[in-house]
C-alpha positions as CSV (number, residue, x, y, z in Angstrom):
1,X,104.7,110.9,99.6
2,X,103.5,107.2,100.9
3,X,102.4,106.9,97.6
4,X,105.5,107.6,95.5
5,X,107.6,105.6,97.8
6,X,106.2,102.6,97.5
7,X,105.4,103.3,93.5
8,X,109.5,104.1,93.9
9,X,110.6,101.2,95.0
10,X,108.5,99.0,93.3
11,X,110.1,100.7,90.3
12,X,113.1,99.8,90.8
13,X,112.8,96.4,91.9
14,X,110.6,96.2,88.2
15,X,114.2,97.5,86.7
16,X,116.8,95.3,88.3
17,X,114.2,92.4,86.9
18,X,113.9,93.6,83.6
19,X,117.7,94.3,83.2
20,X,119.6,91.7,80.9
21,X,122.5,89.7,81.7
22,X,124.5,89.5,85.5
23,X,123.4,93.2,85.7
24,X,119.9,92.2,87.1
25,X,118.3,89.8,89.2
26,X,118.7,86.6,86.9
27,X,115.0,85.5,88.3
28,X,111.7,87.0,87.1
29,X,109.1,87.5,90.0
30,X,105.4,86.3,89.4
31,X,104.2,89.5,91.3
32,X,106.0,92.5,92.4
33,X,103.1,94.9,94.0
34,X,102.2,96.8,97.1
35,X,100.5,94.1,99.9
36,X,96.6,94.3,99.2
37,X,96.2,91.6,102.2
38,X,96.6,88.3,100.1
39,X,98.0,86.6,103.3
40,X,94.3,87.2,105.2
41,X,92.5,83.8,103.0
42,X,95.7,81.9,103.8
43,X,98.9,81.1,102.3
44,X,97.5,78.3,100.3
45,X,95.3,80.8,98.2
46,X,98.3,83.4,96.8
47,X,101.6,80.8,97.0
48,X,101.0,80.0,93.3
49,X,102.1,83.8,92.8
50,X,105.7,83.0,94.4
51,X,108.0,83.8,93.9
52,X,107.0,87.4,95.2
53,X,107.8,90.5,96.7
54,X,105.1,92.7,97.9
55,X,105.4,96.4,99.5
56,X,103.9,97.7,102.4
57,X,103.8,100.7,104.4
58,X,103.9,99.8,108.3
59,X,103.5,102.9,109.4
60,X,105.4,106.1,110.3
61,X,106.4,108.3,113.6
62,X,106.7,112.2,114.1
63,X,110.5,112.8,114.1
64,X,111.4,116.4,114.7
65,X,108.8,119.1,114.6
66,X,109.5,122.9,113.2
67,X,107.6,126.0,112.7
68,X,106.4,125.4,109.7
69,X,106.8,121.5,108.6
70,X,107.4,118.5,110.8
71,X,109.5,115.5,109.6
72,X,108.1,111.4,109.9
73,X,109.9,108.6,110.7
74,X,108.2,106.3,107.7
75,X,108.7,102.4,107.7
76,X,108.3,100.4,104.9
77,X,108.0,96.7,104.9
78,X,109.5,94.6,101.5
79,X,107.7,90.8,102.2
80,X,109.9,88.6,100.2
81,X,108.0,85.5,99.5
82,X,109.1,81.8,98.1
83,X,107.9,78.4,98.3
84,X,109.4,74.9,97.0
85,X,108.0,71.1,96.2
86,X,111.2,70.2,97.9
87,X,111.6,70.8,101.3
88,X,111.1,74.3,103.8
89,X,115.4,74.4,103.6
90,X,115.3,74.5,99.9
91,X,112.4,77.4,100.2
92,X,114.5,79.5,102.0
93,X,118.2,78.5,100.1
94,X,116.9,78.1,96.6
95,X,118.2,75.5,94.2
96,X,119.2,75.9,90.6
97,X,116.6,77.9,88.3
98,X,114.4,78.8,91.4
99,X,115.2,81.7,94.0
100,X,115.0,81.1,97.7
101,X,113.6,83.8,100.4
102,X,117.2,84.6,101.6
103,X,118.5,85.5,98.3
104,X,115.1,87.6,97.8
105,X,115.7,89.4,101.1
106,X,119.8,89.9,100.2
107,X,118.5,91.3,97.1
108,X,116.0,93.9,98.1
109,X,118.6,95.2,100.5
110,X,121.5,95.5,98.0
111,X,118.7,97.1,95.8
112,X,117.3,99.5,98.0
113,X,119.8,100.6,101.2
114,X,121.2,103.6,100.8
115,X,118.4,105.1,98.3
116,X,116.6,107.5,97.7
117,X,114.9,106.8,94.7
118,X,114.9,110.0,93.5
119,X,112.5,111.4,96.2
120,X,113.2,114.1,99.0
121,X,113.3,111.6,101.4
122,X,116.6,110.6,103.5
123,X,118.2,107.2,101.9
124,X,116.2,104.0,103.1
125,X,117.7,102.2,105.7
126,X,117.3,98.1,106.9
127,X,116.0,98.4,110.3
128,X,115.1,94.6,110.3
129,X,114.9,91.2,109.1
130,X,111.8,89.5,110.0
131,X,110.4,85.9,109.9
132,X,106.3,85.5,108.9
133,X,106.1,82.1,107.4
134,X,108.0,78.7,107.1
135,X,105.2,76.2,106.5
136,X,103.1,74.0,104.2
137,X,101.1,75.8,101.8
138,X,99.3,72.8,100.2
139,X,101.6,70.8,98.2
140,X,104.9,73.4,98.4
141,X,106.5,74.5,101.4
142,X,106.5,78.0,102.0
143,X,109.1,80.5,103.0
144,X,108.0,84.3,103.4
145,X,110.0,87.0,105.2
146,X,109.9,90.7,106.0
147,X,112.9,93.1,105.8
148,X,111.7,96.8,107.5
149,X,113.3,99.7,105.3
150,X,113.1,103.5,107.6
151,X,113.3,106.8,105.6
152,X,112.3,109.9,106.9
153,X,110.3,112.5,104.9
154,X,109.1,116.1,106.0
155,X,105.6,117.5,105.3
156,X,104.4,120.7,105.3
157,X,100.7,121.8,106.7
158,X,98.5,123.0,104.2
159,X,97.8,126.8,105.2
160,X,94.3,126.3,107.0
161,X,93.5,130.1,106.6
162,X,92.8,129.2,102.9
163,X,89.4,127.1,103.6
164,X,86.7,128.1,104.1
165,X,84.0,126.7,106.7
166,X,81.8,123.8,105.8
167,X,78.8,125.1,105.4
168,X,77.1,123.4,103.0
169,X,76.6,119.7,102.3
170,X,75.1,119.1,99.2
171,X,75.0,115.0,98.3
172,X,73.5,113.1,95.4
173,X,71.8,110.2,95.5
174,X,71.0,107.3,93.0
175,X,68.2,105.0,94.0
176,X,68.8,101.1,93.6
177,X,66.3,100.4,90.6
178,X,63.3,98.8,91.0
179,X,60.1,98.2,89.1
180,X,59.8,98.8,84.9
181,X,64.1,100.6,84.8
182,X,65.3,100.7,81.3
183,X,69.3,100.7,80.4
184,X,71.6,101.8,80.5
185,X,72.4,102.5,84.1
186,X,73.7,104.3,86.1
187,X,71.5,107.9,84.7
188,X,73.2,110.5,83.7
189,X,71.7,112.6,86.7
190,X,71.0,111.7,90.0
191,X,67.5,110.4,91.1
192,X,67.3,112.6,94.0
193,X,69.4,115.7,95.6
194,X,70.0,117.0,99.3
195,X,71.0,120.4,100.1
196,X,71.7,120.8,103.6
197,X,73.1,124.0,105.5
198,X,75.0,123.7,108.1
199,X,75.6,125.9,111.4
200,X,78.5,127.8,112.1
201,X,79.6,128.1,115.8
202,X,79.5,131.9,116.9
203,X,77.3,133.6,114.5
């Protein structure tokens, strides 16, 4: 459900973009994805993608628990991301042809409060409005900021009487080449195989 969420909202950030005239965002994005830790090498490194919005999942709480599925408290966190040659004010406020962080952030909430993207999840909810950046990225001044979305989803336990115990381990392995190897690589088959059985408490 993580998964579809984000893929969800990502979708239909992608479609208020791609819509034509005062129907859609009037600003194209240079990347709209899930957050793969671009910040962790520095701002300097990814602000030639902004403007940007990135997704993340910050994590989720249990929420009610039942007999036979328990609901999560899910947060998800939209990083809206924008930089300018001007000044850090101009960043955050935008100036003609070139969209600020506070109209990124306005955006994703009138796009995605109150929605459930077509999921069986309850409608996403702005819990917050965070700051994470207002600096120099190089040249540009930088402007990134977070705005928390809660839903809550329910999951259901896989019935455990279905699997079996783990009894055997059975791994394949391929050994690094070294002396006269021929492509192509890797083989076909593995160079070498394990097959290991495992105890089972009681018997």
């Amino acid at each position: 459900m993580i998964t579809n969420i984000e893929n969800a909202i990502i979708a239909r950030i992608q479609a208020a973009q791609d819509a034509p005239g005062v129907s859609g965002l009037g600003y194209k994005l240079r990347k709209l994805a899930t957050y793969g830790g671009e910040f962790a090498d520095g701002i300097d490194r990814i602000v030639t993608d902004f403007p940007a919005i990135l997704v993340a999942f910050n994590g989720a709480q249990l929420q009610q628990e039942a007999r036979v599925s328990f609901a999560l408290k899910a947060t998800f966190g939209l990083i809206c991301c924008s930089t300018s040659l001007r000044n850090e004010k101009t960043a955050r406020h935008g100036v003609a042809g070139k969209v600020g962080s506070y109209q990124l952030v306005m955006d994703v909430i009138a796009l995605l409060a109150g929605q459930k993207l077509g999921l069986d999840i309850m409608p996403l909810k702005p819990a917050a409005i965070r700051p994470l950046i207002n600096d120099k990225a190089g040249a540009q001044l930088a402007s990134v900021y977070a705005v928390d979305f809660d839903t809550i989803f329910r999951v259901e336990p896989s019935d455990a009487s279905s699997i079996d115990d783990f009894r055997t381990f059975a791994p394949a392995w391929d050994i690094p080449p070294h002396g006269n190897v021929q492509p192509p690589l890797p083989a076909a088959e593995a160079d070498a195989h394990d097959h290991i059985t495992l105890p089972i408490q009681g018997e």
